[in-house]
C-alpha positions in Angstrom: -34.7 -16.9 -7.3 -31.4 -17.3 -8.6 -31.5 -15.1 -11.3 -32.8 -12.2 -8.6 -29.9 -12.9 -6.6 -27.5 -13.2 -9.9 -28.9 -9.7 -10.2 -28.6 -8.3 -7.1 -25.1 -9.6 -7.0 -24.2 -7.1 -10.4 -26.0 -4.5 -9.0 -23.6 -4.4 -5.5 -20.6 -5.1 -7.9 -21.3 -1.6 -10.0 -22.4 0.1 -6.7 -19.3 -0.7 -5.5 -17.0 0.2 -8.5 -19.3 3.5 -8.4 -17.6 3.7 -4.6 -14.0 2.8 -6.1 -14.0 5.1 -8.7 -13.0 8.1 -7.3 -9.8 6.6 -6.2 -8.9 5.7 -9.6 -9.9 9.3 -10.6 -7.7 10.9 -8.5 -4.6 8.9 -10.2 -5.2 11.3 -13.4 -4.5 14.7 -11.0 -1.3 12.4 -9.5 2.1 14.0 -9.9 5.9 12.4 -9.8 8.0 13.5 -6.2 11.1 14.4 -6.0 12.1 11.0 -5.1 11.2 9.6 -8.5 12.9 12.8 -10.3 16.4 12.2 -8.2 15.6 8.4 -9.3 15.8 9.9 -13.2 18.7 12.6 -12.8 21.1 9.8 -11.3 20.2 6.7 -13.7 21.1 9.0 -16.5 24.1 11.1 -14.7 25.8 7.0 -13.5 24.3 4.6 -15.8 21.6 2.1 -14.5 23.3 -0.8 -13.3 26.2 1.5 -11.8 23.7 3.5 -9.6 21.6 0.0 -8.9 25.3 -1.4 -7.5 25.9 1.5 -5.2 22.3 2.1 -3.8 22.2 -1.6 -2.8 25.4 -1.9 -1.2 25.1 1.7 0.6 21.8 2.5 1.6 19.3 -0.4 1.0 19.4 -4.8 0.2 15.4 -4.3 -1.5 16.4 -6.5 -4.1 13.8 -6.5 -6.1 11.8 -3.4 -5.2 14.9 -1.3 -6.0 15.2 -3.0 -9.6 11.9 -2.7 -10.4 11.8 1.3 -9.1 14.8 2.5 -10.7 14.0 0.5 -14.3 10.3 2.2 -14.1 12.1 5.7 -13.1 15.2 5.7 -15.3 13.0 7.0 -18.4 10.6 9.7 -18.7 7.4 7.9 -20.2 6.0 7.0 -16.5 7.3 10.3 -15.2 5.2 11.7 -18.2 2.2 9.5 -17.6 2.4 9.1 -13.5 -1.3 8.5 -13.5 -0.3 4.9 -14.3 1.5 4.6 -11.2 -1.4 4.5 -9.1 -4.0 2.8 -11.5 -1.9 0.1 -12.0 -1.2 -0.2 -8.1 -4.5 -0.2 -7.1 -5.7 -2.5 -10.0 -3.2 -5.1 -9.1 -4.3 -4.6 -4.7 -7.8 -5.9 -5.7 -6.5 -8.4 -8.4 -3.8 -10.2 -6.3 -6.4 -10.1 -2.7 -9.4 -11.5 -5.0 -6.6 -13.9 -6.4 -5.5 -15.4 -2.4 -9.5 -14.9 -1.6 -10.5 -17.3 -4.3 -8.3 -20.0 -3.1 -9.3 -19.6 0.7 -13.1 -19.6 -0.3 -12.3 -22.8 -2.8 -10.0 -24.7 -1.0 -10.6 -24.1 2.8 -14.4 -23.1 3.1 -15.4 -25.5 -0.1 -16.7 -23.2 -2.2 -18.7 -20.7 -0.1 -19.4 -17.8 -2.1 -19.5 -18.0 -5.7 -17.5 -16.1 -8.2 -19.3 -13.0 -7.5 -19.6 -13.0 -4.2 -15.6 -13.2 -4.2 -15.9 -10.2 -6.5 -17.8 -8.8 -4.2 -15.6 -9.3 -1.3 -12.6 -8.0 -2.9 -14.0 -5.1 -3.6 -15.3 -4.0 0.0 -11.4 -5.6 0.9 -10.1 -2.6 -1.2 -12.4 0.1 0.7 -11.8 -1.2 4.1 -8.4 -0.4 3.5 -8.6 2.6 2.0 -10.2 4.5 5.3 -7.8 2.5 7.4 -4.7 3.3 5.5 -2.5 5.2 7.2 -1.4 7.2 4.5 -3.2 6.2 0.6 -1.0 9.0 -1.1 2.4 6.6 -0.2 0.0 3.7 -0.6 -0.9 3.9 -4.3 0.0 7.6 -5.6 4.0 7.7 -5.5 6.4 5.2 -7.2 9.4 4.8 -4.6 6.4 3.8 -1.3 3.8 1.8 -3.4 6.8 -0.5 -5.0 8.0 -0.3 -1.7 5.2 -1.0 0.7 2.2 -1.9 -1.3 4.1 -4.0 -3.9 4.9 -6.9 -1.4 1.4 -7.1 -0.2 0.6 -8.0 -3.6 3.0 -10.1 -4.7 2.2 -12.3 -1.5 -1.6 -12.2 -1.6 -0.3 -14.0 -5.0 1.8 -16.3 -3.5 -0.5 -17.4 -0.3 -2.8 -17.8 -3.3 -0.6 -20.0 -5.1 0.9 -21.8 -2.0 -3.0 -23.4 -1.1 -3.4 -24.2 -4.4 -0.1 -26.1 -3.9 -1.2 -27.4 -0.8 -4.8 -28.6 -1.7 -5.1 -29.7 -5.1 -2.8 -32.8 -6.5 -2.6 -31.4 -10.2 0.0 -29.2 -11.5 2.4 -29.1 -8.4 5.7 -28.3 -10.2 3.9 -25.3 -11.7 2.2 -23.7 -8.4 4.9 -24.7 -6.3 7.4 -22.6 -8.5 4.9 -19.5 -8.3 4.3 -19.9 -4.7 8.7 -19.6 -4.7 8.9 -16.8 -6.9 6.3 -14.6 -6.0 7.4 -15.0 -2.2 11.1 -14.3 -3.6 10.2 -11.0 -5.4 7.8 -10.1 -2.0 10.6 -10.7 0.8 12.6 -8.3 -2.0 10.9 -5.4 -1.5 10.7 -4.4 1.7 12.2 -5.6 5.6 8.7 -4.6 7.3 7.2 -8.2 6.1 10.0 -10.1 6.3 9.9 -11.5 9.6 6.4 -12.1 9.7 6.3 -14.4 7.0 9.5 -16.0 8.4 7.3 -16.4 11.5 4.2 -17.8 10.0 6.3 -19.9 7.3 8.2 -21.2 10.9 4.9 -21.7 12.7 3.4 -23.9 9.5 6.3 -26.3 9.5 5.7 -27.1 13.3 2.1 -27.8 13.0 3.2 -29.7 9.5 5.4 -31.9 12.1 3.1 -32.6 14.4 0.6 -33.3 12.8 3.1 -35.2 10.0 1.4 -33.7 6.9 2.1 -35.2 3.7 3.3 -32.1 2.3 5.8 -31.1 4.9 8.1 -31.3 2.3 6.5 -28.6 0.5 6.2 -26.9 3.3 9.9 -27.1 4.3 11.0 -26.1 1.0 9.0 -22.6 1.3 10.5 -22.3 5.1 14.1 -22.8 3.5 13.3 -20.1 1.1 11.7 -17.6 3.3 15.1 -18.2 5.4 17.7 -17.7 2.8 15.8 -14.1 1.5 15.7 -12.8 4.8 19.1 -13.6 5.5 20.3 -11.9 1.9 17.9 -9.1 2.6 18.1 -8.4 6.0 21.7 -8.9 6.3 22.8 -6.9 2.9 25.5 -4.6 2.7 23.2 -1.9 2.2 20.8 -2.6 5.2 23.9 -2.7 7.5 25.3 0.2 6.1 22.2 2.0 6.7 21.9 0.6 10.5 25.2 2.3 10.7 24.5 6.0 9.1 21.7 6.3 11.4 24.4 5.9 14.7 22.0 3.8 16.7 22.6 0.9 18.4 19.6 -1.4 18.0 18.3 -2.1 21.6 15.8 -5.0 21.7 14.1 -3.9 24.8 12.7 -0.6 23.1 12.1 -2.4 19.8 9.8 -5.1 21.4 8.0 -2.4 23.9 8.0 0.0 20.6 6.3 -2.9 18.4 3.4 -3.4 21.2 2.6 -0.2 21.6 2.6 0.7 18.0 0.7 -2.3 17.1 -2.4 -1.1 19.9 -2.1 2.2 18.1 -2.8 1.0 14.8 -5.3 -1.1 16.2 -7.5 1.3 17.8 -6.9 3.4 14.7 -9.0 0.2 12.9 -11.6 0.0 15.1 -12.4 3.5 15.8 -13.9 3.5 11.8 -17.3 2.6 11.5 -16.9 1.2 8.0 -14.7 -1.2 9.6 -17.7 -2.1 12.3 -20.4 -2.4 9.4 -18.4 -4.9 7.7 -17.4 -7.1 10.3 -20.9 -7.0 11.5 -22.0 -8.5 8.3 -19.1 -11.1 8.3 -20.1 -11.9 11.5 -23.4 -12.7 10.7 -22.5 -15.0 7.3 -20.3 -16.8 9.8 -23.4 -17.2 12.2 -25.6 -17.9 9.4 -23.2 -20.7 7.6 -21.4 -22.1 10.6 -18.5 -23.2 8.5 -15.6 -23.7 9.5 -12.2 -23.9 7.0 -10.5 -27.4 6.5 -7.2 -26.9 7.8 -5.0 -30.2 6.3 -4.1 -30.4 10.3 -5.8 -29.5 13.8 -6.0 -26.0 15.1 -7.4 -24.2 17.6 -8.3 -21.2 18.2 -5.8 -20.4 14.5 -6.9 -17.1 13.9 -5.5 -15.8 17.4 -1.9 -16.8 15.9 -2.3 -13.7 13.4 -3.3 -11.5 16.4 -0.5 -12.7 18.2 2.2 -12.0 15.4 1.0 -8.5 14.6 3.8 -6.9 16.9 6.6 -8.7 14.7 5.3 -6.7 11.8 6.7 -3.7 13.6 10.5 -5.2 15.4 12.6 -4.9 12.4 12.1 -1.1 11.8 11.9 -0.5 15.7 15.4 -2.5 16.1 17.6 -1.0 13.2 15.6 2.2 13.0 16.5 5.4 14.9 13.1 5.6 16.6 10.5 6.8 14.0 8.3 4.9 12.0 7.1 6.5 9.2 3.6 6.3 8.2 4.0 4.4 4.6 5.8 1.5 6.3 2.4 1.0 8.4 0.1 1.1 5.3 1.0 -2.9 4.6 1.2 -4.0 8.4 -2.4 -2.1 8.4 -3.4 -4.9 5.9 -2.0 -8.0 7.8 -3.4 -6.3 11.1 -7.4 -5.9 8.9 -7.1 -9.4 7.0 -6.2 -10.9 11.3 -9.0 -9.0 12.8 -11.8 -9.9 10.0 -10.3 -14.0 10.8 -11.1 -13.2 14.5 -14.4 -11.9 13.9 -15.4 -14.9 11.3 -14.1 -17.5 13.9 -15.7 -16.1 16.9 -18.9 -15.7 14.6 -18.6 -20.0 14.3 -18.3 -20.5 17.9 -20.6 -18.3 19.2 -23.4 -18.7 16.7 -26.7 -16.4 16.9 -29.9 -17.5 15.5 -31.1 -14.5 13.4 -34.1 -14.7 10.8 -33.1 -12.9 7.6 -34.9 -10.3 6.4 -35.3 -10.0 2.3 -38.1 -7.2 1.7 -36.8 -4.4 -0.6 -37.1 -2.0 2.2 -34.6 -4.0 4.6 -32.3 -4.1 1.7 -32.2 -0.6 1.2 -31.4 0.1 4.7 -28.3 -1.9 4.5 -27.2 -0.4 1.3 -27.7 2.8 2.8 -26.2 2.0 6.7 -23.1 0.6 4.3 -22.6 3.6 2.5 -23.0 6.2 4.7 -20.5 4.7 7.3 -18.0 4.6 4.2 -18.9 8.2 3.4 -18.4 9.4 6.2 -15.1 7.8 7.0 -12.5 10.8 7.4 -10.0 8.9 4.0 -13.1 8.6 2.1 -14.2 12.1 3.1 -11.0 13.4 2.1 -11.2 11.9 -1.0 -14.1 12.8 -2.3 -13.0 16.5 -1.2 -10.2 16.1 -3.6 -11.8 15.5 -6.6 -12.1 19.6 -6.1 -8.6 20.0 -5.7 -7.4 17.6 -7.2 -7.6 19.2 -10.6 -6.6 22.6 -9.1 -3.0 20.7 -8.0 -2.5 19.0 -11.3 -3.3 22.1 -13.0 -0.3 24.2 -11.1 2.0 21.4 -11.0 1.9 21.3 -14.9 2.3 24.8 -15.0 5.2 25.3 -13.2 6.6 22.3 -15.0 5.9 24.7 -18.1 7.5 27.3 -16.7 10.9 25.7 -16.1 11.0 23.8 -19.6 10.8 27.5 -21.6 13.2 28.7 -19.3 15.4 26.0 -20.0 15.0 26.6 -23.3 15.5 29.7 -23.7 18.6 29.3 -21.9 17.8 31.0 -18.8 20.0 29.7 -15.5 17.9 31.3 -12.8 14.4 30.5 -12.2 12.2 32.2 -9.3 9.7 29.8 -7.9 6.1 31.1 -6.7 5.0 29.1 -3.5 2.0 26.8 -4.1 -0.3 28.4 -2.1 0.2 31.7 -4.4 -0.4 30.3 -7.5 -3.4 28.5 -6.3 -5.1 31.8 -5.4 -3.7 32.8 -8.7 -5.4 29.7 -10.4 -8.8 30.3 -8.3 -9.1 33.7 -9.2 -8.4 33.3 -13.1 -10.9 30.3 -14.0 -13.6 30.3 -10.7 -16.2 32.8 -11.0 -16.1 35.4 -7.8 -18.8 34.3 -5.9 -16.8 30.8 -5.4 -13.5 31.8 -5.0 -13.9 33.0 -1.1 -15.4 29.8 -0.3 -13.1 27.4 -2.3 -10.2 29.0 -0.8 -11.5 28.9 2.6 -13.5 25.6 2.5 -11.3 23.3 0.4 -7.9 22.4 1.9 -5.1 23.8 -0.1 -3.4 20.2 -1.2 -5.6 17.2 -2.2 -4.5 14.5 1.1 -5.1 11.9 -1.0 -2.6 12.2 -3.4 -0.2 14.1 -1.9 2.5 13.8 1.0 5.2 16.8 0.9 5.5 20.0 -1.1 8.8 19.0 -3.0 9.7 22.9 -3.2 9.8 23.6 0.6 12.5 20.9 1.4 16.1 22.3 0.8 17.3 18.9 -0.4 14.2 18.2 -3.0 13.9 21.9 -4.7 17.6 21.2 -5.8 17.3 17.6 -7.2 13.4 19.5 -9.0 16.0 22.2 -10.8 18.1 18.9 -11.4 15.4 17.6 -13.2 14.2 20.6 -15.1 18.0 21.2 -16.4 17.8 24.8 -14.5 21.2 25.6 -12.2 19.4 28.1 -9.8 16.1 27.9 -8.3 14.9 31.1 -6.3 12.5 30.5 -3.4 11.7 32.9 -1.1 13.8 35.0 -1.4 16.5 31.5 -1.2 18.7 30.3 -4.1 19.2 26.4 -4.5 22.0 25.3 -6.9 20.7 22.0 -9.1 22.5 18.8 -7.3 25.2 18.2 -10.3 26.6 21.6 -9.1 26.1 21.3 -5.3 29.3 19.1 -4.1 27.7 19.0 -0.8 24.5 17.3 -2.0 24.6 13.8 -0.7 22.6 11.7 -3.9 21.7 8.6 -1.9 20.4 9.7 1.3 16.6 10.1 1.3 
């Protein structure tokens, strides 16, 4: 019986990788923004450190994100290879979440699920986020919002991971207690949107720790302490200021709390408008109905998982206090992970206190209607959709990018100063009509959208401000398009470098 299950358990794991894998296909069609070019021109035109120095003290305090971006950016070998932008991002999501899921499953719910089941579970993790994600392209496809944004989630999936290990198991302390630090360091350095959330929870922790006086309040205290002093650095930077003040807004709290709750409902009804979503938290529902456990919390709690609920507005005050109103879509890709990991805690408790007796079915035929009700409410989820509609474009985009990239490298040398630029949608009938056959150029023109939504976010070329830092890049000094010229940004003294 084991052994069946053993391979039953393989079998999901491939079928699932089968699911993931045209996600990872799509990095290989992936193509660097302008944001990463600029990133290159102005390493090389100021020197690293020089350009690291002013960006931090006049337009952003990421500490660590901005190291990390403008190291990876500064030479062309990534720029070259970009495709290892998104595989290693997306790699590292399911790594880091089946890191902090392990640790939950051993420590608090004693073991659960075994190794493959966690597997298991990381994996749908990964695709529950991927047709809730508010935007994948700044997700996982481009340097600057994946360092950014996705980054953090990662680096504290590691360091929740690290901190129950701290707080659970008596060996090695020194060691996971350092990780826990560093990793929650490097996190609270990458991006403000987190940043009071964890100061919140961190806050929360140490109360309970009080009350119920835990023996590793200490512990507990230290991490507060930390998760104090980087939000102070970070929030209250020279460049973050700086930034509050170029936007010429005064923050009003008022219309950053009302903004947070509204915005948080949004999202919400975003989540649970996807049936992917409903399937699995039906099936979490019923493991937590089936099992009845419960986690061991080193203190008493109850009703814990309505404290994540309860904090998902403070995932959206910081940017609704200093910003000037928007919120761009990128920034809610990690709150959309806090805001799915809260719900599916909510749905797992509720499933413990309001048990159903159900009797399990395990013919082959119920089986196969689960794997099929599973798949085709992931198939037909409008992200996944998309993406498996871009594996059509996909190769179609990479294909025209390269070319123009062509284009502008025998220009340059040959020594040719103005270049004229062919809109996208031009060369892409262009590109249909040399390598499709006739009969499917009508219908892939009028049936497959003209960018692949997965993977990208903005036609570099149409902005005013991008197509100059793109002849920048290429080493061209004019860039003609329609019927516009656009001089490259070393010989545009009007071009502001560090405004994005």
């Amino acid at each position: 019986m084991k052994q069946n299950n053993k391979s039953a358990e393989l079998k999901i794991i491939l079928l699932l990788s089968i699911a993931i894998f045209p996600l990872l296909l799509l990095s290989f069609y992936n193509y660097p923004s302008c944001d990463d070019l600029l990133l290159n021109c102005e390493v090389s035109r100021f020197g690293y450190w020089n350009y690291l120095h002013y960006f931090y003290s006049h337009w952003s305090s990421r500490y660590f994100s901005l190291t990390v971006i403008m190291a990876l950016a500064s030479g062309r070998f990534l720029l070259d290879h970009y495709w290892l932008v998104p595989v290693s991002m997306i790699s590292l999501f399911c790594i880091s979440f089946w890191f902090f899921f392990r640790q939950v499953n051993k420590y608090l719910f004693s073991g659960l699920l075994n190794s493959a089941q966690e597997v298991i579970s990381s994996q749908i993790f990964l695709l529950i986020f991927i047709v809730s994600a508010p935007e994948i392209s700044t997700a996982f496809y481009w340097l600057s919002g994946s360092l950014t944004h996705t980054l953090p989630i990662i680096l504290l999936f590691f360091s929740a991971g690290f901190y129950i290990i701290r707080l659970s198991n008596p060996e090695r302390k020194l060691f996971n207690q350092l990780m826990c630090i560093l990793f929650l360091i490097a996190g609270l350095g990458c991006s403000e949107i987190l940043s009071i959330f964890i100061l919140c929870l961190i806050s929360l922790h140490v109360i309970l720790a009080i009350r119920n006086k835990s023996a590793n309040l200490l512990t507990i205290a230290i991490t507060a302490l930390v998760t104090i002093v980087c939000n102070y650095i970070f929030l209250f930077g020279v460049g973050n200021m700086r930034r509050i003040g170029h936007w010429g807004v005064e923050p009003s709290y008022s219309f950053a709390i009302s903004a947070s709750f509204l915005r948080y409902f949004i999202t919400l009804s975003n989540i649970l408008s996807n049936p992917f979503f409903w399937v699995c938290s039906f099936s979490l529902f019923l493991l937590g109905s089936k099992t009845g456990l419960r986690p061991k919390f080193p203190f008493k709690v109850k009703w814990w998982s309505l404290y994540f609920i309860l904090l998902g507005p403070v995932l959206y005050f910081p940017t609704f206090l200093v910003g000037p109103g928007g919120f761009p879509e990128r920034a809610n890709n990690p709150i959309t992970v806090i805001i799915l990991i809260s719900i599916l805690l909510c749905v797992y408790h509720a499933s413990t206190l309001f048990r159903i007796s159900i009797a399990f079915n395990t013919t082959m035929g119920y089986r196969n209607l689960i794997v099929v009700t599973f798949f085709s409410s992931l198939i037909f989820s409008s992200n996944y959709l998309n993406m498996l509609k871009d594996q059509v474009e996909g190769p179609v985009y990479k294909a025209i990018n390269d070319s123009r990239g062509r284009e502008l490298e025998l220009a340059r040398v040959n020594g040719i100063k103005k270049v004229e630029m062919m809109p996208y949608e031009s060369k892409r009938e262009l590109y249909v009509q040399d390598n499709f056959p006739r009969s499917l150029q009508a219908p892939f023109l009028k049936l497959i959208p003209p960018y692949p939504r997965t993977i990208f976010f903005q036609d570099d070329l149409k902005d005013s401000v991008y197509i100059k830092i793109y002849a920048e890049y290429h080493g061209i000094d004019t860039l003609v398009y329609e019927s516009k010229q656009y001089e490259r940004i070393s010989r545009d003294n009007s071009f502001d470098f560090h405004i994005k």
